[in-house]
C-alpha positions as CSV (number, residue, x, y, z in Angstrom):
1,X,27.8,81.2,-36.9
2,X,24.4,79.9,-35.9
3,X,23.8,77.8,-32.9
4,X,22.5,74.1,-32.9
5,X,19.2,73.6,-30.9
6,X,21.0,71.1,-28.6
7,X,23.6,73.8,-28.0
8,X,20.8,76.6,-27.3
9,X,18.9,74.2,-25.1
10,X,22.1,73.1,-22.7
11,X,23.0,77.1,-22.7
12,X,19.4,78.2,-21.4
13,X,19.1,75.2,-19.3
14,X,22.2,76.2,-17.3
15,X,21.3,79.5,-17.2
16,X,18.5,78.8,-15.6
17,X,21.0,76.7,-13.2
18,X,22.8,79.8,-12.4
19,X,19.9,82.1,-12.3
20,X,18.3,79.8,-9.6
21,X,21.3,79.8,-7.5
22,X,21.6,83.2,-7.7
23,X,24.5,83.7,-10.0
24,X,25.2,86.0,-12.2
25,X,25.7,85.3,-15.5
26,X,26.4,86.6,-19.0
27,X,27.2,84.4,-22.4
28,X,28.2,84.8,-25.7
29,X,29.1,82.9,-28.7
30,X,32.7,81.2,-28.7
31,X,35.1,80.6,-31.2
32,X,34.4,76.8,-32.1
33,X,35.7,75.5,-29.9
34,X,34.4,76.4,-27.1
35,X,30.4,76.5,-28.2
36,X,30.1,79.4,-26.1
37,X,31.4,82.0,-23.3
38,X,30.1,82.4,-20.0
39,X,31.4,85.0,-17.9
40,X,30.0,83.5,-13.9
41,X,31.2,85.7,-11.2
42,X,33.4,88.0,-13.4
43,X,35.3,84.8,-14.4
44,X,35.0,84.0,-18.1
45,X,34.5,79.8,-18.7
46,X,34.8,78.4,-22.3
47,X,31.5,76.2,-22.5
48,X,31.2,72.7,-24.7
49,X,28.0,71.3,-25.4
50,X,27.5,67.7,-26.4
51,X,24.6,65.7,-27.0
52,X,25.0,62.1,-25.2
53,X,22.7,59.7,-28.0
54,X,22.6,55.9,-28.2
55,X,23.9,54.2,-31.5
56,X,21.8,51.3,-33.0
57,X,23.3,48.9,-35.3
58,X,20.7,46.6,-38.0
59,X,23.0,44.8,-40.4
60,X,26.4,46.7,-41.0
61,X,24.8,50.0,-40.4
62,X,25.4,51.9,-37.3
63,X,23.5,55.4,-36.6
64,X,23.0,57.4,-33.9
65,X,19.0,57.2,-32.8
66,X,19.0,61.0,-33.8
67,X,20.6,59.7,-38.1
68,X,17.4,56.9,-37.6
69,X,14.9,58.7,-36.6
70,X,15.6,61.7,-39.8
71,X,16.0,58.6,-42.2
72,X,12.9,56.6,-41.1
73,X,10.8,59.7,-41.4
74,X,12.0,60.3,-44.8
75,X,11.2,56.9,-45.6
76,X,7.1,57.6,-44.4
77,X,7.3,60.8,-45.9
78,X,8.4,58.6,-49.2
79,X,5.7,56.0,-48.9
80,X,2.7,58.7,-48.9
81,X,4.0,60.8,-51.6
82,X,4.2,57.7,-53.5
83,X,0.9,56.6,-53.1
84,X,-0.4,59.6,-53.4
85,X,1.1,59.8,-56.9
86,X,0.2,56.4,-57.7
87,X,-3.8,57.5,-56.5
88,X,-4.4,55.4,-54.5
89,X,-4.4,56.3,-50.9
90,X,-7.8,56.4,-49.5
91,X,-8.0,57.1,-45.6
92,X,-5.2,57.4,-42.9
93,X,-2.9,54.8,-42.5
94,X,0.1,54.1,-40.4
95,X,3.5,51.7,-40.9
96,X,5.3,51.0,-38.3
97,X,9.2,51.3,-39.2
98,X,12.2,49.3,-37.5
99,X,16.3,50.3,-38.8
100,X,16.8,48.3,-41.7
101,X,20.3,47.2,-42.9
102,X,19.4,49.4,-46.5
103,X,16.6,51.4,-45.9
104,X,15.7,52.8,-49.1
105,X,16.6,49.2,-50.4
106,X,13.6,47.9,-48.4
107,X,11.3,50.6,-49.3
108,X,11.7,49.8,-52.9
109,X,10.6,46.3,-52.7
110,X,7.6,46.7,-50.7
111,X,5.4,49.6,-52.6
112,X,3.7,46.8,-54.3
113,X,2.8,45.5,-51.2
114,X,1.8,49.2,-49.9
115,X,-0.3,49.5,-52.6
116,X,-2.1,46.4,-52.3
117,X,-2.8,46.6,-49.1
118,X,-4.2,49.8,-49.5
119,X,-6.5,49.3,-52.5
120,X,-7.8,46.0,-50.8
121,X,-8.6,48.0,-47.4
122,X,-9.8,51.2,-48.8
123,X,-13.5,50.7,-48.8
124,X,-12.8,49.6,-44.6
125,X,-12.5,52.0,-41.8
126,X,-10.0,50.3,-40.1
127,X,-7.9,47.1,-40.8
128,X,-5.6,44.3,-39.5
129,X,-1.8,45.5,-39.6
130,X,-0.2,44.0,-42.3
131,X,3.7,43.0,-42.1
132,X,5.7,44.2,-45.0
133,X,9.0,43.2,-44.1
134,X,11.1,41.2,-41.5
135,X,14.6,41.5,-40.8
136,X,16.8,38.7,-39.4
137,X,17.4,40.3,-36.3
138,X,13.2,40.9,-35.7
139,X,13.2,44.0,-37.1
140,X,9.7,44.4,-38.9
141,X,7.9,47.3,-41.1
142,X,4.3,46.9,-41.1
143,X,1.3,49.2,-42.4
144,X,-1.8,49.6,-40.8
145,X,-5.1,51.3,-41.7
146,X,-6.4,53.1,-38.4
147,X,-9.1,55.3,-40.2
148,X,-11.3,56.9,-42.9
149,X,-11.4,60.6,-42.4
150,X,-8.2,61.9,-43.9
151,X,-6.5,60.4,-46.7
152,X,-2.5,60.4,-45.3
153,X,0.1,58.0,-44.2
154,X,1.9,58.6,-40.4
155,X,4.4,56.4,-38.5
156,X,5.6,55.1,-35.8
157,X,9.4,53.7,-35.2
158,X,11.0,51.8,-32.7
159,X,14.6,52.5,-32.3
160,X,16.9,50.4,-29.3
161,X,15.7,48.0,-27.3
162,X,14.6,47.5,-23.8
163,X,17.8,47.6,-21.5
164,X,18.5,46.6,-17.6
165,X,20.4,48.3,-15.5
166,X,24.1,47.3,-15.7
167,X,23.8,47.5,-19.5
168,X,22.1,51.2,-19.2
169,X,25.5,51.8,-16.9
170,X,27.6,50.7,-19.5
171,X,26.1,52.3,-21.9
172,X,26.7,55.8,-19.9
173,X,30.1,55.0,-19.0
174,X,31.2,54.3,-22.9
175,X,29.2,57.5,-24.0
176,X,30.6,59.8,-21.0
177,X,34.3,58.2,-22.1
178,X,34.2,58.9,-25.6
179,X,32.9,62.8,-25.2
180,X,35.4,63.5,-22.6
181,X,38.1,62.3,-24.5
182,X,37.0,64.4,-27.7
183,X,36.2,67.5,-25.5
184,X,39.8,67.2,-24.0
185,X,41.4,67.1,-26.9
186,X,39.0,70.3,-28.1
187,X,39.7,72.4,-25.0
188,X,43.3,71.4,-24.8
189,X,45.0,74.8,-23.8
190,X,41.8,76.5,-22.4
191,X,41.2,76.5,-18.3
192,X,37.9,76.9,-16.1
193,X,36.0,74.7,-19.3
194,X,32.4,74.2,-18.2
195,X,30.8,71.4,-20.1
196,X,27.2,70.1,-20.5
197,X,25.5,66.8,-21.7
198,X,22.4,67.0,-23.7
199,X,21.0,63.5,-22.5
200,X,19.3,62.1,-25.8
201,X,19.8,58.8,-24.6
202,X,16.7,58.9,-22.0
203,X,17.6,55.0,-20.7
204,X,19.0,56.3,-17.1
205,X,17.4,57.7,-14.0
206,X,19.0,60.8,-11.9
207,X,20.7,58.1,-9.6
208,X,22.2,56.0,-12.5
209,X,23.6,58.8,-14.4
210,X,25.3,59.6,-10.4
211,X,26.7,56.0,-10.0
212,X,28.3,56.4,-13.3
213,X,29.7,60.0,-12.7
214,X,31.8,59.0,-9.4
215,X,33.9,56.2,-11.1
216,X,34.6,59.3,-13.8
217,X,37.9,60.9,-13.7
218,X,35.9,64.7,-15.2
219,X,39.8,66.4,-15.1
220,X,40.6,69.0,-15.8
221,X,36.5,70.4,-16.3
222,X,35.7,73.2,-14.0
223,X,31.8,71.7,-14.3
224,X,30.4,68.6,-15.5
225,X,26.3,68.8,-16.2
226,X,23.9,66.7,-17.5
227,X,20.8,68.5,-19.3
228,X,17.5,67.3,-20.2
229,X,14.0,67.3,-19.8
230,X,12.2,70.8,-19.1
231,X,15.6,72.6,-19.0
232,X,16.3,70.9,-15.8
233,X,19.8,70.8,-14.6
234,X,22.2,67.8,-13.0
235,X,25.5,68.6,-11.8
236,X,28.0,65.3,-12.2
237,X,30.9,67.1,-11.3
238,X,32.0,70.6,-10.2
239,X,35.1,72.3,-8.3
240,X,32.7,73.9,-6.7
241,X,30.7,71.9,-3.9
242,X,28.1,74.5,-4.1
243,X,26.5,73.7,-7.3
244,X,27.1,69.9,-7.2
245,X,24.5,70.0,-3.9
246,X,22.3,72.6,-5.9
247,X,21.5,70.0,-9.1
């Protein structure tokens, strides 16, 4: 069975954990569950990955910003193949792409307007973004031409919104009660379960993700760790008091 990227990530990055407090460690795959098995100080530990993301509603359509991000880009990809097969596309552009209720919906009723805006711009370097839709909770798509050497189409998205600090907190403390409850329910019969967050949600600081962790109730995990960044490691809860001061 292969092995996700998130789930080689959070292995390496707790390896490196281990490795840095001078533990020995060996792994290998698990059964499904657990993601994998680590054998720390001749004591095997069943290992559960999970990857903590936020999930953005437009409309009556709820992703995870990981499901946006893949259909947005298809959605770019979309738009320069078809003007590309229309002939038209004459220097680099860029749209700018907000979740939309129907995506693919959306993009169908504004190629005419792609390809007007990029026949009456062609002969200019750059030009003036032009907004090609507007949702009724501000969400807009919007095409740009930023230049003349290269004839393609890129993007940009914007996926959430800006957040303060209690609703960051919430947000952890709904995320960190959902995963537990699946994992418990995964790992039900195993002991000594080791389990580590992927942090995709990127909101909270060390010291928030802390708060959060000691109004958790983390039983019956042996470790609780946050991962992220350059394979950095944050320990929210251990039976050992070791490696909670070590992350």
């Amino acid at each position: 069975m292969s092995i996700r990227k998130d789930e080689e990530f959070a292995r390496d990055a707790f390896k490196r954990f281990l490795s840095n407090c001078g533990v020995p460690n060996q792994w290998e795959p698990g059964e499904n569950p657990p993601d994998f098995k680590a054998t720390i100080n001749g004591v095997i530990h069943p290992v559960e990955v999970a990857q903590l993301m936020e999930s953005v509603a437009s409309g009556e359509r709820e992703l995870p910003e990981r499901g946006w991000t893949a259909t947005l880009t298809k959605v770019a990809d979309r738009v320069e193949a078809e003007m590309k097969r229309r002939g038209v596309l004459r220097g680099a552009y860029c749209i700018h792409l907000d979740p939309a209720p129907e995506p693919y919906q959306v993009l169908s009723s504004v190629f005419t307007d792609v390809e007007r805006y990029i026949v009456t711009t062609g002969a200019k370097d750059i030009a003036k973004p032009y907004v090609l839709w507007r949702g009724k909770d501000g969400a807009i798509w919007s095409i740009e031409k930023i230049g003349s050497m290269q004839n393609m189409v890129s993007y940009t998205m914007s996926i959430g919104n800006a957040k303060f600090s209690p609703e960051i907190e919430d947000d952890l403390r709904q995320m960190l009660g959902a995963e537990l409850a699946d994992k418990r329910n995964k790992t039900r019969g195993m002991s000594e379960v080791i389990l580590l967050f992927v942090d995709a949600y990127h909101y909270a600081d060390p010291p928030q993700w802390l708060s959060v962790a000691s109004e958790v109730n983390f039983a019956p995990f042996h470790t609780v760790a946050r991962v992220h960044d350059d394979w950095q490691c944050q320990i929210l809860h251990s039976v050992l008091p070791f490696w909670c001061s070590a992350g």
